[in-house]
PASE-616000 format. One line per field, with one value per residue (C-alpha): residue number from 1; x, y, z. Coordinates in nm, 2 decimals. Example, Ala and Ser with C-alpha at 12.3 -4.5 7.8 and 13.67 -1.06 7.14 Angstrom:
BEGIN
nr [1, 2]
X [1.23, 1.37]
Y [-0.45, -0.11]
Z [0.78, 0.71]
This chain:
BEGIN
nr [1, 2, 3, 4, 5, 6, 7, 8, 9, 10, 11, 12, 13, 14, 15, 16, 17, 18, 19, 20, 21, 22, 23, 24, 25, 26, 27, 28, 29, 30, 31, 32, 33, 34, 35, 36, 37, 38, 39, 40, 41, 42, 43, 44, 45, 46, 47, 48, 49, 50, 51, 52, 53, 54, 55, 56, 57, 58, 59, 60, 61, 62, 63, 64, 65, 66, 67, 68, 69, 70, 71, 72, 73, 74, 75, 76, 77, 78, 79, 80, 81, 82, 83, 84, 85, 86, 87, 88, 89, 90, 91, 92, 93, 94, 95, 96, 97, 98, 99, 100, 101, 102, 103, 104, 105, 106, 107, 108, 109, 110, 111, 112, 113, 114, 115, 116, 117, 118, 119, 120, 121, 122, 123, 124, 125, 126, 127, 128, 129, 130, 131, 132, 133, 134, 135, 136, 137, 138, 139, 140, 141, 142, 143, 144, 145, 146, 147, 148, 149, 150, 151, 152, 153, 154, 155, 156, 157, 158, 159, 160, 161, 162, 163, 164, 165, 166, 167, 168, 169, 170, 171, 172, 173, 174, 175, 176, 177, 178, 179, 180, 181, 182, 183, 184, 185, 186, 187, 188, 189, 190, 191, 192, 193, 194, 195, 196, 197, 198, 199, 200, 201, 202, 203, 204, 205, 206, 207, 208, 209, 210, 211, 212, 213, 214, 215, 216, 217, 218, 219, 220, 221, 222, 223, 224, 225, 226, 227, 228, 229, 230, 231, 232, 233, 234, 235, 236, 237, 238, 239, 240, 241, 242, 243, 244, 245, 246, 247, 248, 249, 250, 251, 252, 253, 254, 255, 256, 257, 258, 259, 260, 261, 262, 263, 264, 265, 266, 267, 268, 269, 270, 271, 272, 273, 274, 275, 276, 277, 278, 279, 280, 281, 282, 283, 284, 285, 286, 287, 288, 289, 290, 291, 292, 293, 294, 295, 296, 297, 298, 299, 300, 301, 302, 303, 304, 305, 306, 307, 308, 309, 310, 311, 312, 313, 314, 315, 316, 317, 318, 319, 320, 321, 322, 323, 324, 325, 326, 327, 328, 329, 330, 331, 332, 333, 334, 335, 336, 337, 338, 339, 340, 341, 342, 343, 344, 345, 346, 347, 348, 349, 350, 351, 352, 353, 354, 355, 356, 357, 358, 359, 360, 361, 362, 363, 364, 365, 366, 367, 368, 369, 370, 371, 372, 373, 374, 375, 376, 377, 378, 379, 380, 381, 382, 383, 384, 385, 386, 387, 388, 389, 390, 391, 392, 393, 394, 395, 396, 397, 398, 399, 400, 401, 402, 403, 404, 405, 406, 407, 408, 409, 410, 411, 412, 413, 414, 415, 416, 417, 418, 419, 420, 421, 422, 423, 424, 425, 426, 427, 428, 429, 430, 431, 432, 433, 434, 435, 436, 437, 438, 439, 440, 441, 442, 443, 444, 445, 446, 447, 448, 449, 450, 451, 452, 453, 454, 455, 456, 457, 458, 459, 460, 461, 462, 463, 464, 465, 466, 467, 468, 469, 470, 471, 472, 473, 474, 475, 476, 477, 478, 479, 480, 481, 482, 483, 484, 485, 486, 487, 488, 489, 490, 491, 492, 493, 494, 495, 496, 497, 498, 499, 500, 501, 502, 503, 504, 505, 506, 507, 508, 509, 510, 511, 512, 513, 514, 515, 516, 517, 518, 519, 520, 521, 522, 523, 524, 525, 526, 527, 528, 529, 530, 531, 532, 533, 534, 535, 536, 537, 538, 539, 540, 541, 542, 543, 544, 545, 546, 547, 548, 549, 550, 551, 552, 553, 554, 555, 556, 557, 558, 559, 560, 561, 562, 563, 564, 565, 566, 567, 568, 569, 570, 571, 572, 573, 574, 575, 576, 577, 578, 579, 580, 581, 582, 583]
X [3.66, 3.81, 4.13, 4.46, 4.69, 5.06, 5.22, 5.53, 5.88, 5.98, 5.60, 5.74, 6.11, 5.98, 5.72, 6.05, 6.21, 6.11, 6.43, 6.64, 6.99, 6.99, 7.37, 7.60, 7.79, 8.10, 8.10, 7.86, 8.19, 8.15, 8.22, 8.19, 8.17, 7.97, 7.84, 7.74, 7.36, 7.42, 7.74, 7.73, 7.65, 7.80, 7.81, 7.94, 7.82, 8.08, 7.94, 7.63, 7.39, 7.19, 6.85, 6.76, 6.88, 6.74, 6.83, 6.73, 6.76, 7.00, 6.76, 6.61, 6.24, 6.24, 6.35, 6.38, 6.50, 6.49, 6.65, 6.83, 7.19, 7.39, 7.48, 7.77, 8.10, 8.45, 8.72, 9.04, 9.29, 9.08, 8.80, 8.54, 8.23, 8.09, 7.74, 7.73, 7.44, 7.36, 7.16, 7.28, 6.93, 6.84, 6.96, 6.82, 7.07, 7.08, 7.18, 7.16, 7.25, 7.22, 7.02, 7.02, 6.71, 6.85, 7.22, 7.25, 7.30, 7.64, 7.81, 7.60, 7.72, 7.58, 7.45, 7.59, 7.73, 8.05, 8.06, 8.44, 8.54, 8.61, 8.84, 9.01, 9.13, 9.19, 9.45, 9.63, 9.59, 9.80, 10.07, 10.04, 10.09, 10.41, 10.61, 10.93, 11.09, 10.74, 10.55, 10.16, 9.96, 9.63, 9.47, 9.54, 9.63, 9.37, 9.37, 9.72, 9.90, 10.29, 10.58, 10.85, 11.08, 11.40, 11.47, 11.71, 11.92, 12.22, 12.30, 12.60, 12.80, 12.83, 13.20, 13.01, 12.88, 13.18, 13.36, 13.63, 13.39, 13.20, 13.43, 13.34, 13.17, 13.08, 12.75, 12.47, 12.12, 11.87, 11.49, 11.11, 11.01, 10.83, 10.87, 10.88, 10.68, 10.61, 10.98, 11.14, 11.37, 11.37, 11.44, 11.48, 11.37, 11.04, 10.98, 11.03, 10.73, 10.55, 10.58, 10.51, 10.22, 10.11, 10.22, 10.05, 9.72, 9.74, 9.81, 9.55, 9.25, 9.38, 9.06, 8.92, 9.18, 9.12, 8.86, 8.98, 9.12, 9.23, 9.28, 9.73, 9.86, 9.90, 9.51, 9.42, 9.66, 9.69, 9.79, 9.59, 9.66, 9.81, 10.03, 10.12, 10.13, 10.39, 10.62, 10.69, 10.84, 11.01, 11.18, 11.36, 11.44, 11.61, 11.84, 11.91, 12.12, 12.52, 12.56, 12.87, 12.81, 12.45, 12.47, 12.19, 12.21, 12.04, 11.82, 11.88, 11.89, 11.94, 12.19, 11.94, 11.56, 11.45, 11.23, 10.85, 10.89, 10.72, 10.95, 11.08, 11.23, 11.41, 11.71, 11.96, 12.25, 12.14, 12.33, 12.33, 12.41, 12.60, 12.50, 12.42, 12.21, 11.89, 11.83, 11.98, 11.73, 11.42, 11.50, 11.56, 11.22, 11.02, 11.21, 11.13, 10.76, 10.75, 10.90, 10.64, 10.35, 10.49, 10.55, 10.22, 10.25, 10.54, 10.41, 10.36, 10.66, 10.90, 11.22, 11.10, 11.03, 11.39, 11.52, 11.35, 11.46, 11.76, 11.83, 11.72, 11.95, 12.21, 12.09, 12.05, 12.44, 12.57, 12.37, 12.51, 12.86, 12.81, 12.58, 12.68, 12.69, 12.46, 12.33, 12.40, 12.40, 12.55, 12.84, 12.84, 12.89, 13.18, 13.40, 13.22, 13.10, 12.87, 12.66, 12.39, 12.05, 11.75, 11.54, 11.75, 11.58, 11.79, 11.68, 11.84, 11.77, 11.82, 11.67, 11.32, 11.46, 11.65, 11.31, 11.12, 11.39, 11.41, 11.06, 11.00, 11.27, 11.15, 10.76, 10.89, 11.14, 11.03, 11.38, 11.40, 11.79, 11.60, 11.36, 11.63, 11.86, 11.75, 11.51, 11.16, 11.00, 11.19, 11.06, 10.92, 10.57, 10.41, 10.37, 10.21, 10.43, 10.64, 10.92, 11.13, 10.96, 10.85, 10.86, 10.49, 10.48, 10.67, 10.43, 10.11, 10.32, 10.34, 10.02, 9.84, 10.09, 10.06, 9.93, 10.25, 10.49, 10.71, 10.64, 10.89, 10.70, 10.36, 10.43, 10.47, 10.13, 9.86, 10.09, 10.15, 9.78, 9.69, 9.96, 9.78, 9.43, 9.50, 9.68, 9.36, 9.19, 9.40, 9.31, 8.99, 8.99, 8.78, 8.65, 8.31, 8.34, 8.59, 8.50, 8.45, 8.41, 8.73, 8.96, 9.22, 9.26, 9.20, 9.53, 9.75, 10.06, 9.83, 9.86, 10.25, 10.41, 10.18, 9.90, 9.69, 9.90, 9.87, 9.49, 9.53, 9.74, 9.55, 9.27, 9.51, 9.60, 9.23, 9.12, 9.43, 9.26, 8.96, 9.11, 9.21, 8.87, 8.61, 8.48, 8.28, 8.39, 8.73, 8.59, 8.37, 8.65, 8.88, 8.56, 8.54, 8.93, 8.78, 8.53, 8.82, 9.04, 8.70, 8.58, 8.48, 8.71, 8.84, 8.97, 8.68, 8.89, 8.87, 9.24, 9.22, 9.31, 9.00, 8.76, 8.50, 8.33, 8.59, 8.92, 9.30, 9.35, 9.72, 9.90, 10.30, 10.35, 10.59, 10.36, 10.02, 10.18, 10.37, 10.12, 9.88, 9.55, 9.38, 9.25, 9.55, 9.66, 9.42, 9.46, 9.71, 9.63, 9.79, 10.02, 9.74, 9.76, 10.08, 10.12, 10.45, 10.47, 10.80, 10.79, 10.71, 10.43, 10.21, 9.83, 9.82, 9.46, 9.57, 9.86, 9.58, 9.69, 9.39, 9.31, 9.68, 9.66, 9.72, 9.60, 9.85, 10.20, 10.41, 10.31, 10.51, 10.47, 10.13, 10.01, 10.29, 10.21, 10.45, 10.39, 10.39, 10.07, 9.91, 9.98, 9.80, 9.55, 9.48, 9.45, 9.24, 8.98, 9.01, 9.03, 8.68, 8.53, 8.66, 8.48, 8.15, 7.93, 8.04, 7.92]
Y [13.04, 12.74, 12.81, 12.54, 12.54, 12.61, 12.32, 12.22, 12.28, 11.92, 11.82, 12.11, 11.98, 11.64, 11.81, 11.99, 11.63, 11.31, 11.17, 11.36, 11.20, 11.12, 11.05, 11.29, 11.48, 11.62, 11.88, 12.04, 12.21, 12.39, 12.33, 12.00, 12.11, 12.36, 12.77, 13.00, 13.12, 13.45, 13.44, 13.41, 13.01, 12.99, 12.67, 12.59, 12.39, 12.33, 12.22, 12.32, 12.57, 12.51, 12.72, 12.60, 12.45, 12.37, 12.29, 11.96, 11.81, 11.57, 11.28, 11.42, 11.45, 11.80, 12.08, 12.38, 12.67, 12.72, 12.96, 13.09, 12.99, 13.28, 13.34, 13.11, 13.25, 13.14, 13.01, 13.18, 12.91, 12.65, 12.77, 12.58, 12.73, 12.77, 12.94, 13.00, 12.90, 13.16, 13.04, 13.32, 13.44, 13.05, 13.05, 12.79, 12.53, 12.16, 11.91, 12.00, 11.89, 12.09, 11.95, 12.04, 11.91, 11.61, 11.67, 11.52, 11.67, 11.77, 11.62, 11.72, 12.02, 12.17, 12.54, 12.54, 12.83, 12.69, 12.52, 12.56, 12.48, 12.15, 12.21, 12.47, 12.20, 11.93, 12.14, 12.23, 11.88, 11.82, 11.96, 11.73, 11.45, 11.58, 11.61, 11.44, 11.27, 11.12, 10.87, 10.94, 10.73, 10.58, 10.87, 11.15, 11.03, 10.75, 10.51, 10.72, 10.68, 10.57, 10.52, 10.76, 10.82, 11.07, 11.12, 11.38, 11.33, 11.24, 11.49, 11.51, 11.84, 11.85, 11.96, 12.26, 12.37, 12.30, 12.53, 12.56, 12.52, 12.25, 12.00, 11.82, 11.50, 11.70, 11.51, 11.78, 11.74, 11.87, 11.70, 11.80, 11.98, 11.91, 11.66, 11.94, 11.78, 11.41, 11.40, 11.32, 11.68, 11.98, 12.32, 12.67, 12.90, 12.68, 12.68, 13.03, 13.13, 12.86, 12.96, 13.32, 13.21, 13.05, 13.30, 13.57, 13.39, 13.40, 13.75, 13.87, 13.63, 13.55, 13.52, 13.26, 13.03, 13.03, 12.76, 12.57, 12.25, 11.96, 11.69, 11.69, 11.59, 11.94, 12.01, 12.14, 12.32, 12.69, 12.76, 12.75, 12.47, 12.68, 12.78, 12.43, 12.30, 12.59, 12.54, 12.22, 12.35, 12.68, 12.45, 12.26, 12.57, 12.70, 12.45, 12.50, 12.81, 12.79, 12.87, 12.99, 13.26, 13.28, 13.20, 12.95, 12.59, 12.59, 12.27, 11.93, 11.63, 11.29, 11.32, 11.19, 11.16, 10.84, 10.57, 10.56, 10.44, 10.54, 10.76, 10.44, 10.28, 10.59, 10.55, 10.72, 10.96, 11.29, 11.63, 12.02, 12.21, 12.58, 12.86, 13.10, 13.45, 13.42, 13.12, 13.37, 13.62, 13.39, 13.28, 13.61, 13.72, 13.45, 13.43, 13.84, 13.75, 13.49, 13.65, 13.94, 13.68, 13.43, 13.74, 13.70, 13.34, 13.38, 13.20, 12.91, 12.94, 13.15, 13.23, 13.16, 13.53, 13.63, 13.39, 13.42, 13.73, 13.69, 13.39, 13.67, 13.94, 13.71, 13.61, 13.91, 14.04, 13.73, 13.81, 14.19, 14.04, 13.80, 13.93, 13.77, 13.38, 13.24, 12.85, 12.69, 12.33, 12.22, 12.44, 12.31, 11.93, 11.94, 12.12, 11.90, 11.54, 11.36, 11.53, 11.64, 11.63, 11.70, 12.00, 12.30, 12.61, 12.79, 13.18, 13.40, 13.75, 13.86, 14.21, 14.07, 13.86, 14.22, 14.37, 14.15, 14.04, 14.43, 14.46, 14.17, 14.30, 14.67, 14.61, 14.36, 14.59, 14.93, 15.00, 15.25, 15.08, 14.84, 15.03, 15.24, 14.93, 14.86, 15.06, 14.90, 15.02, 14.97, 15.05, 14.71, 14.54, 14.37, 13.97, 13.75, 13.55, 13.26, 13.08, 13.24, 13.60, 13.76, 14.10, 14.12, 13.94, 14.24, 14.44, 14.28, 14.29, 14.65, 14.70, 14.46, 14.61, 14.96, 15.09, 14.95, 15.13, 15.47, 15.80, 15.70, 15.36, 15.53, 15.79, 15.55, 15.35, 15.51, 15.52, 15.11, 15.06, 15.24, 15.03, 14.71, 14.80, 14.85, 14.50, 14.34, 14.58, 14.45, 14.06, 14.18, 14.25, 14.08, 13.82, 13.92, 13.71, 13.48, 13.10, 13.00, 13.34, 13.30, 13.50, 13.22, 13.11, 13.44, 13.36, 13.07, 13.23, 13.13, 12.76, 12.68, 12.43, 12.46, 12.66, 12.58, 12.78, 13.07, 13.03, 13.01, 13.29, 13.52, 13.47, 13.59, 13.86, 14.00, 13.94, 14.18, 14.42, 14.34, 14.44, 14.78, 14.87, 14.65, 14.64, 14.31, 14.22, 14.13, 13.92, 13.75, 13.68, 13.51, 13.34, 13.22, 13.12, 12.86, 12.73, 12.69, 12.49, 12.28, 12.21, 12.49, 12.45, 12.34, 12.01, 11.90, 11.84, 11.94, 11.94, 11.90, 11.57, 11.43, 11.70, 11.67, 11.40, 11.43, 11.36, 11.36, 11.00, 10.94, 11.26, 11.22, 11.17, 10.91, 10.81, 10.84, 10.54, 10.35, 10.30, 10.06, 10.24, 10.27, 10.70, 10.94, 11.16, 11.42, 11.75, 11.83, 12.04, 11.90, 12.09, 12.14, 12.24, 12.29, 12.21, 12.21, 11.83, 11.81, 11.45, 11.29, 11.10, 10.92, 11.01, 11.37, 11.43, 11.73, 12.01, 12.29, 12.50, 12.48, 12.08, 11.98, 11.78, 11.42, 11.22, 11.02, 10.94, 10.97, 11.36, 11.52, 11.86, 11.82, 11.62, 11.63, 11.80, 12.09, 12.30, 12.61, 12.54, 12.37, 12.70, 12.95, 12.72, 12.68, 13.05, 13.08, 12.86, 12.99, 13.32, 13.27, 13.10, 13.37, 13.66, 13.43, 13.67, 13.94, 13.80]
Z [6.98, 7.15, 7.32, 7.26, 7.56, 7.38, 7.24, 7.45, 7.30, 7.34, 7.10, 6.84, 6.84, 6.74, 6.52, 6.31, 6.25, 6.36, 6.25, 6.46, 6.54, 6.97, 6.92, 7.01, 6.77, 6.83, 6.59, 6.82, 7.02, 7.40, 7.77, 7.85, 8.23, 8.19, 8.24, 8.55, 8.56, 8.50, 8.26, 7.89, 7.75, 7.40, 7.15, 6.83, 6.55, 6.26, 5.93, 5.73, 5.80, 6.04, 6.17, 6.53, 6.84, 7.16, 7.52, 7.63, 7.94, 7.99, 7.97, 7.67, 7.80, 7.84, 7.61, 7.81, 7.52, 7.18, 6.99, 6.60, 6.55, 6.40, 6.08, 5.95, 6.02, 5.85, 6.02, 5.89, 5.96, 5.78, 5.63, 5.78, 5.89, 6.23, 6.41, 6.74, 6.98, 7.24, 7.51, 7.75, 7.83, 7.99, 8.35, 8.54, 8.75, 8.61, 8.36, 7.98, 7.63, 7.29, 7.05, 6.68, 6.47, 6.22, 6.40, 6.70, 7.07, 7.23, 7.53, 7.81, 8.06, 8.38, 8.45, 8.80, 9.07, 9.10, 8.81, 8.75, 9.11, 9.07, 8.73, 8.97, 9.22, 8.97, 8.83, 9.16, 9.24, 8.91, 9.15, 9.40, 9.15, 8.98, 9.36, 9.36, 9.64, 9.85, 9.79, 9.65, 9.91, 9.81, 10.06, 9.88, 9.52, 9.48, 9.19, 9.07, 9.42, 9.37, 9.54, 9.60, 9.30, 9.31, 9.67, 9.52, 9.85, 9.65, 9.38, 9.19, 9.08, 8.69, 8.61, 8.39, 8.77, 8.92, 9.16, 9.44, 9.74, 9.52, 9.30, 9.03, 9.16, 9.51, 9.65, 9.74, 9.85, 9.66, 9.74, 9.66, 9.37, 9.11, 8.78, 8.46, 8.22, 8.08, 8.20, 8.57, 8.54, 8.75, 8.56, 8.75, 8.42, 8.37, 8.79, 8.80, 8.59, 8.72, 9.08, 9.05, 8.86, 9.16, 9.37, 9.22, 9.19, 9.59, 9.59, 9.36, 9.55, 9.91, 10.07, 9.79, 9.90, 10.25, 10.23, 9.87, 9.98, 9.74, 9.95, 9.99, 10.30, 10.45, 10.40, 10.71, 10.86, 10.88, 10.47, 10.21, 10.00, 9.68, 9.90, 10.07, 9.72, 9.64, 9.95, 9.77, 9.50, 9.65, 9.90, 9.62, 9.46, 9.75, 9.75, 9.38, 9.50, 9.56, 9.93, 9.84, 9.63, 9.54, 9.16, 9.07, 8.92, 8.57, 8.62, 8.85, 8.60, 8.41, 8.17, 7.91, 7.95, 8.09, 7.95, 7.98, 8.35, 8.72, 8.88, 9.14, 8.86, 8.77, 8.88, 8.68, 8.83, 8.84, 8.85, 8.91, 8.54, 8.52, 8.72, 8.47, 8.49, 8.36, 8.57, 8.90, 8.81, 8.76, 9.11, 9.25, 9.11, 9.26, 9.61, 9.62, 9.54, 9.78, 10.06, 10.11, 10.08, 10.32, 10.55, 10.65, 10.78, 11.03, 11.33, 11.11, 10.87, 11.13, 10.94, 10.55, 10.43, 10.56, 10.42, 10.05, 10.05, 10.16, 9.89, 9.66, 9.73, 9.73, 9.35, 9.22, 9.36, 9.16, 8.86, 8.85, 8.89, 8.66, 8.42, 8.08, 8.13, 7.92, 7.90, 7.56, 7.60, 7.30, 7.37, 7.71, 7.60, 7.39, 7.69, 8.01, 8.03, 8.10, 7.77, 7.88, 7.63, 7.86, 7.81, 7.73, 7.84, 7.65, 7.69, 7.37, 7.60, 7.94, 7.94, 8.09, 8.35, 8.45, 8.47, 8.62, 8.88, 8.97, 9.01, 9.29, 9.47, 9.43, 9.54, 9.83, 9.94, 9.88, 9.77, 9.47, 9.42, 9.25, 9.06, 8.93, 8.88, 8.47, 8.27, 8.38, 8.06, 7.74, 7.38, 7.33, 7.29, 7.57, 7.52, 7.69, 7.97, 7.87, 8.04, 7.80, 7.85, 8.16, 8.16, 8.17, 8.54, 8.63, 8.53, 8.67, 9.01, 9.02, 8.93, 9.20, 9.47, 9.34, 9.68, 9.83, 9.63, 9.66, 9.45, 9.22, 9.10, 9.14, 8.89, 8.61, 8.70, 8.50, 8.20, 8.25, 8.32, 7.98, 7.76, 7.96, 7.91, 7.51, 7.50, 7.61, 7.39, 7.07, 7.26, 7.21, 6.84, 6.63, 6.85, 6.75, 6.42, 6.51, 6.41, 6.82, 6.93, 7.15, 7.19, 7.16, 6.76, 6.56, 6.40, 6.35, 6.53, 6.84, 6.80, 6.91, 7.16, 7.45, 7.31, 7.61, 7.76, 7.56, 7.54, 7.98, 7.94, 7.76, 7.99, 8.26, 8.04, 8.03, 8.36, 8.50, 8.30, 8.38, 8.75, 8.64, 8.46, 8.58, 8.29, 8.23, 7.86, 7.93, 8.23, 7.92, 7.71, 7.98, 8.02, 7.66, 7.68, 8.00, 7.73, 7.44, 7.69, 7.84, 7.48, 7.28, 7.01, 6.66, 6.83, 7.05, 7.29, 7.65, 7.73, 8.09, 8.17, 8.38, 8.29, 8.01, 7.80, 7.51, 7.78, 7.62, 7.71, 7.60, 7.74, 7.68, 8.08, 8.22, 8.48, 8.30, 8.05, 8.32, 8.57, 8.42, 8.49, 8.16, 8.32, 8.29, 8.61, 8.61, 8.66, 8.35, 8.06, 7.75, 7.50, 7.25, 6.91, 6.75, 6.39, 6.42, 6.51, 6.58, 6.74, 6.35, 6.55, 6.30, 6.30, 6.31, 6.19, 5.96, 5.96, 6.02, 6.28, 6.52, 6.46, 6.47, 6.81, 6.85, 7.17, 7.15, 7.37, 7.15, 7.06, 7.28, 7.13, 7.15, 7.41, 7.70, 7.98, 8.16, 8.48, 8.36, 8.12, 8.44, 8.62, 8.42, 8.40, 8.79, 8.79, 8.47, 8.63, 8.99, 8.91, 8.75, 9.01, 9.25, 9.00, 8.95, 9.14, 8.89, 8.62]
């Protein structure tokens, strides 16, 4: 009998269909960047049933694996089917595209260690592009470098902010920070979340960032760069805080939004709005949170820690004093001028700010004051942080400090970590037939104003558990959320500005349409779906929850860009690449 050496795959691929399509399609849907070796490698094909797919190599002259799509699975939001593509089981490091027979191939991706590394810095890096007051030089910002805009050293008091020490029209200092959004503002309530999101990435990985640099003028020196980039922002917030009384400014700002200009050319007055006490408390949770990490760099920051947490004592004495004055803006402008009609921030409850504001002060102090202050655990649900809800950073910083604290917060910890683990549990649920097989998008109440977020945020969600347990399926699913935000999902989008073959283009960003380079500033992860649409933008695609995303400048509610959707996603993606090794 005459032996046949085996038939290569790429010979039986062409055998299947001569005919098949080499142009990409993009309704083949996953990580444009790419997968670890050893972690799961999903795609998905939306549209007809399909039998076979193979991994080619980027040049096409190679197929590498071959394998069965799933069965077809329904997507409940809009009823189009989807398979999934497991190529798990191939491992080996390079450059690879999915091919289906008659189809087409998918945007190509790399099977890489460290494959989400450069996503990781891009995002921080988004930081670096959003300070205010410096100029961007060529060195560190490249093709997007800019002049100064906002020097901030000039700031009037709005009469609404007004007080003895500090008239109406008072001048006040009030530099660095970092632009909010698509806008040229500065907002306490969305800096608070976005800081301790930063902050607590640090604290959960500190040795991971002792050698991630992203190329910012401090790179270099004796901080890591996260926390360089931070600093930035703290230091404006620091200044946000009546010396007077400790009471906290709502938000520095225009008193309308400005035009689709580069921050130079900005040059509108700007003002301090009402101290009120949610915006207190979000400052006197990050200043606690930031004091007992920067304890550790004294010799290079000498007095900071002291006086974070001094800033944050002083906050939360004003809060208790004043614990009932709200921010309603419209209520605002018919008793002060100038209106003001900037972002509102307008927080209907106060009760998580209490918690979480007790809570920073309680695991940086050790004092059980604090702990005893408000009742820590109230009868509620937990939800997933917002700037608008963050009760759940409260508890994620007991839980990674939880061999710092007293008997009296360690007694409630295993009942905390229970209620935790069966949130990612109930994260968990159903993911096994849903459409991308992502935890983000098993219902349309996922898909609001900034849904990358919430997809970023769930991932931050599971890998906390993930930290209790150590149990590798909620490391996989926070996983999955990376591929939904890179690609793998009902959009095609990867909606990282920067990052993937399908790139939002058109974010709503000031400086992304001003600036004449045809590439947006990378590094920002755009709104996402929301089929809201509140902006009336024409060209929305459809009004299904999970495709209703326009790349386009005018969709600001869902294509802008905001800080604290770029945070969770710089510790989504670090996180990861911190974790590879247990995958």
């Amino acid at each position: 009998m005459k032996l046949f050496n085996p038939i290569p795959y790429t010979i039986i691929f062409l055998m299947i269909n001569v005919s098949l399509a080499n142009a990409q399609n993009s309704n083949i849907r996953l990580n444009q960047i790419g997968f670890y070796p050893n972690a799961q490698k999903f795609a998905v094909w939306v549209g007809d049933k399909q039998d076979s797919f193979f991994i080619l190599t980027e040049n096409k002259k190679d197929t590498v694996f071959s394998g069965k799509f799933s069965l077809q699975r329904i997507n409940n939001i809009s009823q189009k089917t989807t398979q999934i593509a497991d190529f798990s089981n191939y491992k080996k490091t390079g450059k690879y595209i999915v091919a289906i027979p008659a189809i087409g191939v998918s945007y190509p991706f790399e099977i890489s260690p460290n494959v989400h590394r450069e996503v990781a810095k891009g995002a921080l890096k988004g930081f670096y592009y959003q300070r205010v007051s410096i100029d961007l030089p060529e060195k560190y910002a490249e093709k997007w470098h800019r002049e100064m805009g906002h020097p901030d050293d000039k700031i009037l008091i709005h009469a609404s902010a007004a007080s003895i020490q500090r008239p109406e029209g008072t001048l006040i200092a009030s530099p660095r920070g970092w632009y909010d959004a698509g806008d040229y503002n500065k907002y306490i309530v969305n800096s608070g979340i976005t800081t301790a999101t930063l902050l607590s990435l640090y604290e959960d990985y500190p040795d991971f960032f002792k050698a991630f640099e992203v190329n910012i003028p401090e790179s270099g020196n004796k901080i890591p760069d996260l926390l360089d980039e931070v600093l930035w922002n703290l230091r404006w917030m620091l200044t946000m805080q009546d010396p007077n009384d400790g009471g906290v400014y709502h938000k520095l700002t225009n008193p309308s939004f400005d035009k689709m200009v580069m921050p130079k050319n900005a040059t509108k007055p700007r003002y301090v709005i009402q101290k009120n006490t949610i915006a207190t408390l979000d400052f006197a949770a990050v200043m606690a949170q930031a004091s007992r990490i920067f304890k550790t760099y004294k010799k290079e920051l000498p007095s900071l820690a002291d006086s974070c947490l001094n800033a944050s004592k002083r906050a939360w004495n004003w809060a208790k004093e004043n614990p009932t004055i709200v921010y309603r803006q419209n209520e605002m402008n018919k008793a002060f001028d100038p209106d003001i009609v900037t972002g509102g921030y307008e927080d209907r409850s106060d009760s998580d700010e209490w918690i979480w504001a007790a809570t920073e002060l309680y695991v940086t102090t050790k004092g059980d004051n604090y702990y005893k202050a408000v009742n820590l655990y109230p009868e509620t649900a937990m939800s997933l942080p917002s700037w608008n809800q963050v009760q759940m950073l409260a508890y994620y910083s007991l839980i990674r400090n939880e061999k710092n604290l007293t008997d009296l917060g360690k007694k409630d910890l295993s009942n905390l970590k229970k209620k935790l683990i069966a949130f990612g549990d109930q994260l968990l649920l159903g993911v096994d037939s849903q459409a991308f097989n992502t935890v983000m998008g098993k219902s349309g109440k996922d898909y609001m104003w900034g849904s990358s977020s919430h997809a970023a945020n769930q991932g931050i969600a599971l890998l906390q558990v993930y930290r209790i347990n150590l149990d590798e399926k909620y490391l996989a699913a926070a996983l999955g959320n990376l591929d939904y935000l890179l690609g793998r999902n009902a959009t095609g989008y990867s909606f990282l500005t920067g990052f993937g073959s399908k790139q939002v283009m058109f974010p709503h960003h000031r400086p992304s349409e001003a600036d004449g380079i045809v590439e947006p500033v990378p590094g920002l992860l755009s709104g996402g779906p929301n089929p809201g649409q509140q902006d009336k933008c024409e060209g929305y695609p459809t009004k299904i929850a999970d495709e209703s995303f326009l790349d386009a400048t005018c969709s600001y509610s869902t294509n802008e860009i905001a800080i604290n959707w770029n945070a969770p996603m710089v510790y989504l993606a670090a996180a990861l690449e911190a974790l590879q090794k247990k995958f």
